[in-house]
C-alpha positions in Angstrom: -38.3 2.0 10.5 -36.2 5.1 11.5 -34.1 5.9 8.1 -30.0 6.1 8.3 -28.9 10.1 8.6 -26.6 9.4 5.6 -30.0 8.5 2.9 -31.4 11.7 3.4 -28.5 13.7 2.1 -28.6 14.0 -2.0 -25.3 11.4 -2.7 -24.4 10.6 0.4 -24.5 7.3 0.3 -22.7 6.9 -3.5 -20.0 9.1 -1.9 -19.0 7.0 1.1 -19.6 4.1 -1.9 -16.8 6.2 -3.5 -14.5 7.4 -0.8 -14.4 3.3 -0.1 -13.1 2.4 -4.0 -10.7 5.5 -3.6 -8.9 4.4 -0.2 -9.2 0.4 -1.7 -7.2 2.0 -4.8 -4.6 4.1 -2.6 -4.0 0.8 -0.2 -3.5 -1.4 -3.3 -1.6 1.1 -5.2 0.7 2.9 -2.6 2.7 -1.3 -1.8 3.0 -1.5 -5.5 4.9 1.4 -6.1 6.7 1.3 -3.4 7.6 -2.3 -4.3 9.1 -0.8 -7.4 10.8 1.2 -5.7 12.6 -0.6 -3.8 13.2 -3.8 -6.4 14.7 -0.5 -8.9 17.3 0.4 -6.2 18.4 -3.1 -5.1 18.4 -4.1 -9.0 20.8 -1.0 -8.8 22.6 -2.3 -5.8 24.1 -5.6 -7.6 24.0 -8.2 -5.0 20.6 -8.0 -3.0 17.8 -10.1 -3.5 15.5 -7.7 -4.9 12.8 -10.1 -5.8 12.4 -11.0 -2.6 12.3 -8.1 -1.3 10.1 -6.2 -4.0 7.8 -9.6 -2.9 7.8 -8.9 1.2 7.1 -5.4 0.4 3.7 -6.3 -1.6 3.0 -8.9 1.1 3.1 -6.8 4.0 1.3 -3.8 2.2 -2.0 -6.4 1.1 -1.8 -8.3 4.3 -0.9 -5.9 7.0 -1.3 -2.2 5.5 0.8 0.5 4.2 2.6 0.7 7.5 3.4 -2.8 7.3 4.9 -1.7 3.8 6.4 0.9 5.0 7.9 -1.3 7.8 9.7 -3.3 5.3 11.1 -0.7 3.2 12.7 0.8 5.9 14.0 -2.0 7.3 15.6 -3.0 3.6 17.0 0.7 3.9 18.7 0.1 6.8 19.6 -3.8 6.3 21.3 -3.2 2.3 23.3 0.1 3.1 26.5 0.4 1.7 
């Protein structure tokens, strides 16, 4: 059996294990805020939905990516202009 390149260097291994939990944390963390985000400024705006769209924003960030997030805020900044 030919060992993996990534057991013979000291904590190689528990630092992929960790870069992994880091970039699960950062893609679970990065829809949330910017879910607050954008439920505080159309809480602010007095007429949008912001529910909904604090909701699509958390959707598309755990079910597509950050870009998908991303996607959705700027489409709420250009659909709720004033």
């Amino acid at each position: 059996m030919v060992p993996l390149p990534l057991f013979g260097v000291p904590g190689g291994v528990e630092l992929l294990v960790v870069f992994f939990i880091l970039l699960l944390i950062f893609s679970l963390l990065l829809p949330v805020g910017m879910a607050y985000w954008v439920y505080q400024d159309a809480k602010d705006r007095r007429g949008t939905d912001e529910t909904l769209w604090a909701l699509a924003t958390v959707l598309a960030g755990l079910f597509v990516s950050v870009f998908g997030a991303g996607a959705v805020v700027l489409l709420y900044l250009l659909i709720e202009r004033e």
